[in-house]
C-alpha positions in Angstrom: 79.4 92.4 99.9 76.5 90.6 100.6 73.2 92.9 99.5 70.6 92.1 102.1 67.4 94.5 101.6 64.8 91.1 101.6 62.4 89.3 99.7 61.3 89.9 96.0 59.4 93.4 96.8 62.7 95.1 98.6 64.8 94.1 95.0 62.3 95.8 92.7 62.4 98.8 95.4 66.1 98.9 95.2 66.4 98.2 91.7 64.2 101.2 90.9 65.1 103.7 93.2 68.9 103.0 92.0 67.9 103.2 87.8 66.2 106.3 88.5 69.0 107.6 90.5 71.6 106.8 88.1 69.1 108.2 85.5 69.2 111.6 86.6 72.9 111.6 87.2 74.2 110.6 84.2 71.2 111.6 81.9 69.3 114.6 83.5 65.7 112.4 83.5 65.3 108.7 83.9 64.4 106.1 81.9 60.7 105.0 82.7 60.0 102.4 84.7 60.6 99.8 83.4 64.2 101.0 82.0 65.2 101.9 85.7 64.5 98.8 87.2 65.9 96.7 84.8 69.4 99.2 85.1 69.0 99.2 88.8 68.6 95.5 88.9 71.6 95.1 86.4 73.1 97.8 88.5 72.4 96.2 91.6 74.0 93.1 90.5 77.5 94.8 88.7 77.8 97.0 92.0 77.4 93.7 94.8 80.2 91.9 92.5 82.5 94.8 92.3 81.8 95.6 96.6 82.2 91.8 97.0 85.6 92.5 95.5 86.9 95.1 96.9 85.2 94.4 100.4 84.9 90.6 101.1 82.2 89.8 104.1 80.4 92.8 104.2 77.3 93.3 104.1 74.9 96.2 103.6 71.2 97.5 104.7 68.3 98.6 102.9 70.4 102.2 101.7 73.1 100.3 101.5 71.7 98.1 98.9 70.8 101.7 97.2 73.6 103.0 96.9 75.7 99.7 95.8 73.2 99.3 93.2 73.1 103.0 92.6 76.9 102.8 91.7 76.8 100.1 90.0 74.0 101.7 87.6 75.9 104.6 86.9 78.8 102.5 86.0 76.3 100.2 84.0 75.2 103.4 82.0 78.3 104.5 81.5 79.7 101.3 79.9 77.1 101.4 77.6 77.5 104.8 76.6 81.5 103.9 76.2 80.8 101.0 73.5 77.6 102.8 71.9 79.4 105.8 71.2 77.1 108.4 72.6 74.3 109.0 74.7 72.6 105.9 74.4 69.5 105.0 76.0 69.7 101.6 78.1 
């Protein structure tokens, strides 16, 4: 899946609004700013790979983008947690 939101400002968009998303779904608050961007980025990039997997040649939007990278935060998040032990901060 092919995430198409544009240029270097629409990533850090997407990247943030996906981290602080996945934030409050699997921890009840985010994680700063910093913290979700860099799991929204991360996320971004685990969620296009897994899409791209499981739907070769697609492509998404802007909220597209959102919610691949959303899904791929929370699953992000949730690996850590599995090999940390706990609740874990990313």
């Amino acid at each position: 899946m092919a995430l198409e939101p544009g240029g270097i400002i629409a990533w850090l968009i997407v990247g943030l609004i996906a981290g602080w998303l996945a934030g409050l779904v699997m921890r009840g608050a985010g994680y700063g700013v910093i913290g979700d961007l860099i799991i929204g980025i991360i996320g971004a990039f685990i969620g296009g790979l897994l899409f791209r997997f499981l739907l070769p040649g697609s492509s998404a939007g802007l909220i597209g983008s959102i919610v691949v990278a959303f899904i791929g935060a929370v699953i992000l998040i949730w690996i850590v947690r599995a090999l940390s032990g706990g609740r874990a901060t990313v």
